[in-house]
C-alpha positions as CSV (number, residue, x, y, z in Angstrom):
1,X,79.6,3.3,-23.6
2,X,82.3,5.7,-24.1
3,X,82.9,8.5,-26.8
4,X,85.2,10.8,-28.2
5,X,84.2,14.9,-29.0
6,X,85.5,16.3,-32.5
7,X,85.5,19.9,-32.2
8,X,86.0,22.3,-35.3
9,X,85.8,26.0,-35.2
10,X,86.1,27.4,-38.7
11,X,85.9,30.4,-40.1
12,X,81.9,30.4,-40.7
13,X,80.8,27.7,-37.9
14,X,81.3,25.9,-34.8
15,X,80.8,22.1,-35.4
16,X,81.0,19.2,-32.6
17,X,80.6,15.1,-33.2
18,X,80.5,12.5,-30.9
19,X,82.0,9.3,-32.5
20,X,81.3,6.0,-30.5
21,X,85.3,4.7,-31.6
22,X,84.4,1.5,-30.4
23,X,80.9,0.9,-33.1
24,X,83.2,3.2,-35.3
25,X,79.9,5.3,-35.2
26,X,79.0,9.0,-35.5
27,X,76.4,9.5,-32.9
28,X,75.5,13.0,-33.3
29,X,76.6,16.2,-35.3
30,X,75.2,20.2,-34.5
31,X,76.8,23.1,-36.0
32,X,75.9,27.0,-35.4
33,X,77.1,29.5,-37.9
34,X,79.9,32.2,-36.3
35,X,79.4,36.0,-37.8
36,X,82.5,38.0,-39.7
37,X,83.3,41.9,-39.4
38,X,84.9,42.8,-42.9
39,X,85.9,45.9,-43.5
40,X,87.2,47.5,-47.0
41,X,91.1,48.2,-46.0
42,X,91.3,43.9,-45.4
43,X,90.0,44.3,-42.1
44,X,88.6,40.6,-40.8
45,X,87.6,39.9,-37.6
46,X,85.3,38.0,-34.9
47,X,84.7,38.3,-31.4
48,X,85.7,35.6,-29.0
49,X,82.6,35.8,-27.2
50,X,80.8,34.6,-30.3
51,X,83.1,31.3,-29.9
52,X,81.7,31.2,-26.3
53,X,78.2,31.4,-27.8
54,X,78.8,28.6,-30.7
55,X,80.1,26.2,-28.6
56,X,77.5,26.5,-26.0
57,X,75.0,26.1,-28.7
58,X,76.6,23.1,-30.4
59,X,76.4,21.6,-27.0
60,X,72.8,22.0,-26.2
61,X,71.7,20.5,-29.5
62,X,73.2,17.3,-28.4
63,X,71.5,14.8,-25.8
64,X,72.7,15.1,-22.3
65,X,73.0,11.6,-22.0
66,X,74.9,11.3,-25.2
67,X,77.1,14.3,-23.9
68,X,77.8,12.5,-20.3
69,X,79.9,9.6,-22.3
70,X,82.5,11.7,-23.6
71,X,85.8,10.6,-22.2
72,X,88.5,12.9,-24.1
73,X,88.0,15.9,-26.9
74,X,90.1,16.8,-29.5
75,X,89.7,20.4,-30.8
76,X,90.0,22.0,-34.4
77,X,90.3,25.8,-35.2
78,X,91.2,28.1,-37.8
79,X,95.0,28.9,-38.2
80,X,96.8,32.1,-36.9
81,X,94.0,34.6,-35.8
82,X,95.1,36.5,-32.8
83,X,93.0,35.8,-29.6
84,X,94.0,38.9,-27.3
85,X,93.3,38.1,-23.5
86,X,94.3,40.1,-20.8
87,X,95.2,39.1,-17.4
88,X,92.2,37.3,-16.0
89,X,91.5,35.8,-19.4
90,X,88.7,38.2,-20.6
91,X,89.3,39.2,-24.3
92,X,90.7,42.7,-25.2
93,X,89.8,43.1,-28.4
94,X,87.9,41.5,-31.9
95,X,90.0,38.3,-33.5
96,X,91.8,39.8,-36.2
97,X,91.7,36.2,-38.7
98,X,93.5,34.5,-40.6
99,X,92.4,35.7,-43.7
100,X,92.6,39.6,-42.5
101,X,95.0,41.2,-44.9
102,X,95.0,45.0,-43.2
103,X,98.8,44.2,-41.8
104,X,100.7,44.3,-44.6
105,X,102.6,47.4,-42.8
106,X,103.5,45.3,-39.9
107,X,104.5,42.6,-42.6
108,X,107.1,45.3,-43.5
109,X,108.1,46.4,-40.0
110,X,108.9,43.4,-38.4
111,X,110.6,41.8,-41.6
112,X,112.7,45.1,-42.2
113,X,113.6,44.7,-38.0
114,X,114.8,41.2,-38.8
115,X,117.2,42.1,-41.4
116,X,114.9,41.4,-44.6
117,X,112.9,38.0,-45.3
118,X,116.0,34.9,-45.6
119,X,116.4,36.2,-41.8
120,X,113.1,35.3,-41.0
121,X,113.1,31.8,-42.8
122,X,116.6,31.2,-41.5
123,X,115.1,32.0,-37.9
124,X,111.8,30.5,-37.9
125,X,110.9,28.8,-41.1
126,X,108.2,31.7,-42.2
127,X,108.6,34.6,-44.0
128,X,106.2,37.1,-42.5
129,X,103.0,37.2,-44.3
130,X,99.6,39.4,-43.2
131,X,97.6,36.0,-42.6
132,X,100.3,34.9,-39.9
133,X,99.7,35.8,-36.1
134,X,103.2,38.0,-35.5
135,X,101.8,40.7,-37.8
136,X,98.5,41.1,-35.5
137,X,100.3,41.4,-32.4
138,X,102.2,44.3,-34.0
139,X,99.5,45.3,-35.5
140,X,97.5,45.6,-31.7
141,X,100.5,47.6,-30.6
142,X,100.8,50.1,-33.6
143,X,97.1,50.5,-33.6
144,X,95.9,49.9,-29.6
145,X,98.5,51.1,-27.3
146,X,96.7,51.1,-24.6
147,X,95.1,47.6,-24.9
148,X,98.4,46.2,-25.7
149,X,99.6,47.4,-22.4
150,X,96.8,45.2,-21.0
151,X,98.0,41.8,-23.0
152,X,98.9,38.6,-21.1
153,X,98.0,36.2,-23.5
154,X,98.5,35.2,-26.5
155,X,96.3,32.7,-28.0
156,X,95.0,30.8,-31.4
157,X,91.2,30.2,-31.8
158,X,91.8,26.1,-31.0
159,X,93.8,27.2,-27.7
160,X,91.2,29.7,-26.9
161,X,88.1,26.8,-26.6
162,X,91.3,24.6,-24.8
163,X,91.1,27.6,-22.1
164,X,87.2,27.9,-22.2
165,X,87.2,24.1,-21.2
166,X,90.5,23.4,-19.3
167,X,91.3,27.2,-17.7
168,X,94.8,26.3,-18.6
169,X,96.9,28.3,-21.4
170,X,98.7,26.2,-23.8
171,X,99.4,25.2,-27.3
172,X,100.9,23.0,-29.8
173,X,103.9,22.5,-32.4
174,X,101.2,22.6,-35.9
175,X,99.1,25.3,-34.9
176,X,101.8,27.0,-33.2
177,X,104.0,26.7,-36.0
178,X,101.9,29.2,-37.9
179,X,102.6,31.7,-36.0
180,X,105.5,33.1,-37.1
181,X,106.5,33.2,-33.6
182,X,107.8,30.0,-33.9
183,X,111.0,28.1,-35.0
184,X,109.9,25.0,-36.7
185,X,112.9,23.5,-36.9
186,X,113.5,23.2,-32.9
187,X,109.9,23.2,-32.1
188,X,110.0,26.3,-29.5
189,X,109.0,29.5,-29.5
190,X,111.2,32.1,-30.8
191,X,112.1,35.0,-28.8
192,X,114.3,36.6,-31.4
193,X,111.0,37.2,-33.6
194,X,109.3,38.1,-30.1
195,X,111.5,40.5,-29.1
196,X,111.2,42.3,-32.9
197,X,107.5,43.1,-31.3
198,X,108.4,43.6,-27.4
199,X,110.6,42.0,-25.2
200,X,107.3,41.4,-23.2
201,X,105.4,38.9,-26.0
202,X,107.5,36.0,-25.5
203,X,106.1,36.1,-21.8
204,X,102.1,36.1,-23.4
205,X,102.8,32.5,-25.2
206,X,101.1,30.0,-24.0
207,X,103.1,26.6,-22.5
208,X,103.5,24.3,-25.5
209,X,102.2,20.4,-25.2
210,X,102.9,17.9,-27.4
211,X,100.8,15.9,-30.1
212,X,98.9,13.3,-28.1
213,X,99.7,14.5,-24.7
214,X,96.9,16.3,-22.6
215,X,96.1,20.0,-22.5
216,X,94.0,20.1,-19.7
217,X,90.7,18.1,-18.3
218,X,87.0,19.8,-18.6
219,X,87.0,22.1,-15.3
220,X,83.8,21.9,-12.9
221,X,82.9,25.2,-14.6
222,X,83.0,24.5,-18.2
223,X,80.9,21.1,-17.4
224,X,78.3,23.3,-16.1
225,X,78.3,25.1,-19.0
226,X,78.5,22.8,-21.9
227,X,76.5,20.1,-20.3
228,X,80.1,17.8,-20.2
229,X,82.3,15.4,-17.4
230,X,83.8,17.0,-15.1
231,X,87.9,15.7,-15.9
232,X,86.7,14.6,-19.6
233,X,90.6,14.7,-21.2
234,X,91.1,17.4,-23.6
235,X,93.7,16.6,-26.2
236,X,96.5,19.6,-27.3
237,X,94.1,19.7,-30.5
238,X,95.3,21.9,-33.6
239,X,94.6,23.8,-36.8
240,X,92.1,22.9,-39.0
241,X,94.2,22.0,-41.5
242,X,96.7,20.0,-38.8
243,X,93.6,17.9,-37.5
244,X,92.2,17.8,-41.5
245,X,95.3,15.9,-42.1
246,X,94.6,13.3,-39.0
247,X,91.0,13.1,-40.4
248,X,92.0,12.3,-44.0
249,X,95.0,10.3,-43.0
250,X,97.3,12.3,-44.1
251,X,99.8,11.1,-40.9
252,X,102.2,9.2,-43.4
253,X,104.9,10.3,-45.7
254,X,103.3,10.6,-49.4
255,X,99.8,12.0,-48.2
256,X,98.9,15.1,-49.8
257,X,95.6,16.8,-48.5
258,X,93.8,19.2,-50.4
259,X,91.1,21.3,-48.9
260,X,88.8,23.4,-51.2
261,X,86.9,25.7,-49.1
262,X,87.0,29.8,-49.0
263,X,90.6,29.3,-48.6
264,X,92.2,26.3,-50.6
265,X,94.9,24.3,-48.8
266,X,97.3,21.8,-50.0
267,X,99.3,20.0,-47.6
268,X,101.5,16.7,-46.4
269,X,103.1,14.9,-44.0
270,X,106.9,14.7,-43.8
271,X,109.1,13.2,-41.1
272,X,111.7,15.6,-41.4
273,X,111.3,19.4,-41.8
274,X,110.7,20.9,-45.1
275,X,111.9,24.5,-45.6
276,X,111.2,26.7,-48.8
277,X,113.3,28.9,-49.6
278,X,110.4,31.5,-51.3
279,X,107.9,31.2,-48.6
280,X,105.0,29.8,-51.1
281,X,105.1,26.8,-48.4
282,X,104.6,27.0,-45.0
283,X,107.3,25.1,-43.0
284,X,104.4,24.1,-40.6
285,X,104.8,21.3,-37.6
286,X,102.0,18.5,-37.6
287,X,99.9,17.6,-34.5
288,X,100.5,13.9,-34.8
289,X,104.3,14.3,-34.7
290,X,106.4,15.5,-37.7
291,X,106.0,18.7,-40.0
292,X,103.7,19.3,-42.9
293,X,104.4,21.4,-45.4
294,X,101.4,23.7,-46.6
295,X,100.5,25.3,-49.1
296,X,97.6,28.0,-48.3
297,X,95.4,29.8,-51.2
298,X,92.8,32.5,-50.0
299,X,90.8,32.7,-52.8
300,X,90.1,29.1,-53.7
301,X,86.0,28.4,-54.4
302,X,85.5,32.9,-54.2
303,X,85.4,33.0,-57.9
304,X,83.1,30.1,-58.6
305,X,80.4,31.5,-55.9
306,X,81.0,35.0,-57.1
307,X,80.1,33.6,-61.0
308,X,77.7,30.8,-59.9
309,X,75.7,34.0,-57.6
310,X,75.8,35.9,-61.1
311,X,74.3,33.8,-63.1
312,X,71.7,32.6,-60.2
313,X,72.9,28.9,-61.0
314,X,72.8,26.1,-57.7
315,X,76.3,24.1,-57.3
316,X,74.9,21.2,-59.2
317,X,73.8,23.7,-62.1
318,X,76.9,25.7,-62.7
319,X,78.8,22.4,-62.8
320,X,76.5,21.4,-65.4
321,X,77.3,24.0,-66.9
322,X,81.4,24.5,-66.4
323,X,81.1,20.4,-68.0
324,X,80.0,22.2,-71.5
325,X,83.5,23.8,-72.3
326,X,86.8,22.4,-73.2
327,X,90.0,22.0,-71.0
328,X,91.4,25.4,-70.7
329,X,87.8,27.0,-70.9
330,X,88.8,27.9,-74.9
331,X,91.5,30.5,-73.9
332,X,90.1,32.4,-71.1
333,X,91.8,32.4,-67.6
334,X,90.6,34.1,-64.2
335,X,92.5,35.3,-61.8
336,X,90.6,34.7,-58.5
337,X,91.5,37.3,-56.7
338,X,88.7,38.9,-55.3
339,X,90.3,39.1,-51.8
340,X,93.8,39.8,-50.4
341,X,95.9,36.7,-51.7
342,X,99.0,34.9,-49.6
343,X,100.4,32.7,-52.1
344,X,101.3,34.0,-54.1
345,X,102.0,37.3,-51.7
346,X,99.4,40.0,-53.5
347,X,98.1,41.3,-50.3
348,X,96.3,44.2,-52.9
349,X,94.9,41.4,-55.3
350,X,91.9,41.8,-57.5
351,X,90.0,39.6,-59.3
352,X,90.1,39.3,-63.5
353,X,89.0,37.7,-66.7
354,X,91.7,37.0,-69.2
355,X,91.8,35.9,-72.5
356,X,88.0,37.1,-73.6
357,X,87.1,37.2,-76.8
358,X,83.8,37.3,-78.9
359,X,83.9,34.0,-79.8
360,X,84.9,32.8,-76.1
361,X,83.0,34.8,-74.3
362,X,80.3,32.1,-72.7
363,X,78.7,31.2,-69.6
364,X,80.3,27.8,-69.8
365,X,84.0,28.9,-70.3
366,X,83.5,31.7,-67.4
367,X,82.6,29.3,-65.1
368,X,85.2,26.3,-65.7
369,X,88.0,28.8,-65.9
370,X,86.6,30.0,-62.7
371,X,87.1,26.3,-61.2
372,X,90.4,25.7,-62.7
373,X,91.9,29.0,-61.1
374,X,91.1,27.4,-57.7
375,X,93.2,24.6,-58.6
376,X,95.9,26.6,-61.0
377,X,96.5,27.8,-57.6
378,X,97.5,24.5,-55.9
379,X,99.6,23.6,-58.5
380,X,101.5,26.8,-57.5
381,X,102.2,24.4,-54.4
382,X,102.5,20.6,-56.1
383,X,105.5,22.6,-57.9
384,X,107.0,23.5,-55.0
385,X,106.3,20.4,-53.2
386,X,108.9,18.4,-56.1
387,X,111.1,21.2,-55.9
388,X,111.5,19.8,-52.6
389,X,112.1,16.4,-52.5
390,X,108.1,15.6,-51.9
391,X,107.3,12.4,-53.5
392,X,103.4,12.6,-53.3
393,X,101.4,9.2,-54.3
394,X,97.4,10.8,-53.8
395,X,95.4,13.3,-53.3
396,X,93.0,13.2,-50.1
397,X,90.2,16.1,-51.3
398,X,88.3,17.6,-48.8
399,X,86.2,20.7,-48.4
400,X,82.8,21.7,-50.2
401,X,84.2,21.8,-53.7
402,X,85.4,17.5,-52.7
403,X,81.5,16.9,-54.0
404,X,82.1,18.1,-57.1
405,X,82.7,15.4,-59.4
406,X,84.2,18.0,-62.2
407,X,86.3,19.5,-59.6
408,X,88.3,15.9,-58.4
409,X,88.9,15.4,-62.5
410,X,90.6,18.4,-62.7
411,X,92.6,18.3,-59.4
412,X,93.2,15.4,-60.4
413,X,94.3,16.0,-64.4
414,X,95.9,19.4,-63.2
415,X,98.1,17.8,-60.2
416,X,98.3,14.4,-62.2
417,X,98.0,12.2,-59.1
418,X,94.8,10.4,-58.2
419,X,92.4,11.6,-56.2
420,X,90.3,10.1,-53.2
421,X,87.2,11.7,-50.7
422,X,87.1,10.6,-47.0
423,X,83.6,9.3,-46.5
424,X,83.4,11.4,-43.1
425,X,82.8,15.7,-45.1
426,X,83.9,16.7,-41.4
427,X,87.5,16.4,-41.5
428,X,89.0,18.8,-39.1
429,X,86.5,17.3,-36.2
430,X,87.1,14.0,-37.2
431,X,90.6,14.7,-36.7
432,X,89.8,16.1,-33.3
433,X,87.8,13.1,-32.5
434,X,90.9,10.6,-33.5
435,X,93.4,12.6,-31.7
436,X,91.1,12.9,-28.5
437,X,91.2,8.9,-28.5
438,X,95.0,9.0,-28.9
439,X,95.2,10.8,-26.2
440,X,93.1,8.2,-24.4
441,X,94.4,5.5,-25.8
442,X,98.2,6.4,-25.4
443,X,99.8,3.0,-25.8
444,X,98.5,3.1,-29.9
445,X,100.1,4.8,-32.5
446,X,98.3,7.6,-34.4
447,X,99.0,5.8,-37.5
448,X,97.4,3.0,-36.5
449,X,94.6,4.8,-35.2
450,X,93.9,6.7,-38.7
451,X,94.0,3.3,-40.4
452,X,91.5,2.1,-38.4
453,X,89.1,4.9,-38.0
454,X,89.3,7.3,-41.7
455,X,87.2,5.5,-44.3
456,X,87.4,6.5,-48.3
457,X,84.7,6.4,-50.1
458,X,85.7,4.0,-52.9
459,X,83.2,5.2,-55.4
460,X,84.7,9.2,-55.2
461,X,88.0,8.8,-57.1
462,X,89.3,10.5,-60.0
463,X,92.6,9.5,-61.7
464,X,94.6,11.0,-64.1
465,X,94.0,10.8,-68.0
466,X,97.1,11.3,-69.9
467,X,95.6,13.6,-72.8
468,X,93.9,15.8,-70.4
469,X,97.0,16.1,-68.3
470,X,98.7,17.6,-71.3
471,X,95.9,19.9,-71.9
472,X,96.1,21.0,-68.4
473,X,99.7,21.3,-68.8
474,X,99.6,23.9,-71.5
475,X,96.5,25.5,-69.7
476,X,98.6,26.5,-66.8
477,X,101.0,27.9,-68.5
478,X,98.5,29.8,-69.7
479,X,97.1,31.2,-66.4
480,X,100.8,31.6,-65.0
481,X,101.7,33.9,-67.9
482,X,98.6,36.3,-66.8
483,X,100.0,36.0,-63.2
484,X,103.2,37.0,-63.8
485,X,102.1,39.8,-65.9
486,X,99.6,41.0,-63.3
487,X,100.7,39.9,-60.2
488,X,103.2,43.1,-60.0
489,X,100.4,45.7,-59.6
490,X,98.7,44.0,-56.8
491,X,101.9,43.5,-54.4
């Protein structure tokens, strides 16, 4: 018997699967939780060694006989944070992530460098924004002078477990293309935005591999280590939400994934690429071979833990309870922004309540307006998507807030497409996994491939209801005024 390895290293956790392709089979799963340093000024960070850690331990929860069948690995990991290595590989200092929002200033000095922001888009694609990579780099040099005299390479937290494995230094177009090092358009790195750092950084990039094609093969080291073949194949691998597309299917023209997690995502496959103009997409590459347009939210399922944690409700309780009020939660709106947000660009964003009145004032209105903000937000993106020339058919929801049955009749109601749930709740690995055996199997097409091996669960879909699509209509409106009014004195 042989097996693929889906890895996925997100924000909170490691997680690794071994998926006999042939029985279309998930043998095993293990998972170990990853801390977080947050600081008040935005500061979020890990240490690389902690991925060293959670790996290993994902690995020694498996069998070793299970773990000697693996023939190629596909690895996932969360977009943009800055892996700082020196010269022999050894880390330098903490991951700054994706969702740290202390670079603003950096935002500022590389953009005002470039000549203002429709340089940057007219160069790469991206505008600069804190989450992105480019700002940390700058942000290591302003900050740690003399540990940015000691960088040699630049890496993303999916290339960093590629080195741990292979020893080798490269990347891919997706997560590479969220950088903002990167020009989308011509798929190469960009050593005009390089140079707006240092003349050296374009030097620290790692060699770019494309989707399907082999990064590397398990070194005798890193089979000692995680209990693994010696020349297993490891795939180029991607972002999370790259190899969450692969895993939902989302390979084709017309796919729209949407991830509801911490962050909320919303994105799609396009053969062509697909630039906009005010940033509030990111003109990101795929890893199976075209571009996919993104829409990223930080704040997506923070408000409805920080309400469900107040009222000391379980998941399955504050739904209950969201069910109880009317479309529109009787007037009152949240604003989700408890953390830094990207999109729309309020860096400085706080959270509010809108809308409150005596008679509206109820548990059940606070905590479906706190649901529909998450996906008020996403329709910030499905906007921009039509703008565009996007023709989306469905919905694939993934993420925590995919269980919840109140949450896919809103998306659904508030995007007005239908919505379906993958059977597999492990997406990004999935996706690993798949693009691992299309890496083995290189004579089959990834579409085919993602036909074959993403199942939907026919029982989770939502479609839309024309006189709550109205309703949602005019509740957005309603949550866009209040973001337009506030949104100025969080920029």
């Amino acid at each position: 018997m042989k097996t693929v390895c889906g890895i996925d290293l997100g924000t909170q956790s490691c997680k690794v699967l071994i998926y006999d392709y042939e029985a279309k089979t998930v043998l095993a799963r293990s998972q170990t939780p990853v801390d977080m340093i947050s600081e008040n000024d935005g500061t979020r960070e890990q240490k690389a060694e902690w991925y060293d850690a959670a790996l290993k331990s994902c690995f020694d929860k498996i069998d070793a006989g299970l773990k000697a069948t693996v023939a190629a690995i596909g690895i996932s990991g969360h977009q943009h944070s800055f892996v700082p290595l020196d010269a022999a590989g050894k880390p330098l200092y903490n991951v700054k992530l994706w969702c740290d929002t202390s670079t603003a200033a950096e935002c500022e000095q590389i953009t005002g460098a470039a000549g203002g922001e429709d340089a940057l888009i007219a160069e790469t694609g991206l505008p600069m924004r804190p989450g992105y990579t480019a700002p940390k780099v700058q942000w290591l040099k302003n900050h740690k002078p003399e540990l940015f005299a000691k960088l040699r390479h630049i890496l993303l937290p999916h290339d960093y477990l590629n080195f741990l494995l292979t020893g080798e230094y490269t990347a891919e177009y997706g997560d590479a293309s969220g950088t903002a090092l990167f020009d989308v358009r011509k798929r190469e790195w960009s050593k005009k935005v390089c140079n707006l750092i240092d003349p050296a950084v374009i030097g620290y990039l790692p060699r770019l591999v494309e989707p399907g094609a082999i990064a590397g093969k398990v070194s005798e080291t890193a089979a000692a280590s995680f209990g693994l073949p010696v020349g297993a194949l490891v795939a180029s691998g991607g972002g999370d939400n790259m190899m969450g597309a692969i895993g939902t299917g989302a390979v084709k023209d017309g796919f729209l994934t949407m991830s509801l997690g911490t962050s909320g995502t919303l994105f799609g496959f396009s053969n062509t690429p697909v630039i906009d103009p005010s940033g509030n997409l990111a003109a990101f590459c795929s890893s199976s071979g075209g571009w996919l347009p993104l829409l990223c939210t930080m704040n997506c399922t923070v408000a409805s833990e920080e309400f469900r944690a107040l009222f000391g409700l379980d998941v399955k309780a504050f739904d209950a309870e969201a069910a109880k009020a009317s479309i529109g939660a009787d007037g009152m709106v949240i604003l989700p922004f408890f953390n830094g947000e990207r999109t729309p660009n309020l860096p400085n964003g706080r959270a509010s309540v809108n809308g409150a009145t005596s008679a509206n004032f109820k548990r059940e209105n606070l905590a479906r307006a706190s649901l529909e903000a998450a996906i008020f937000g996403m329709r910030i993106g499905m906007e921009g998507f039509s703008e565009l020339g996007f023709k989306a058919r469905e919905i694939r929801l993934i993420g925590g807030g995919a269980k919840s049955k109140i949450w896919q009749s809103i998306a659904a109601n508030v995007m007005n497409l239908p919505v379906r749930v993958p059977k597999s709740d492990e997406a990004a690995a999935m996706g690993g996994a798949i693009q691992a055996l299309w890496t083995l199997t290189p004579a089959v097409s990834i579409e085919s491939l993602v036909d074959e091996h993403v199942v939907l669960d026919n029982g989770a879909i939502a479609t839309p209801d024309p006189d709550s699509v109205t309703a949602y209509n005019a509740a957005y409106q309603e949550y866009a005024k209040y973001l337009a009014a506030l949104g100025p004195l969080y920029t």
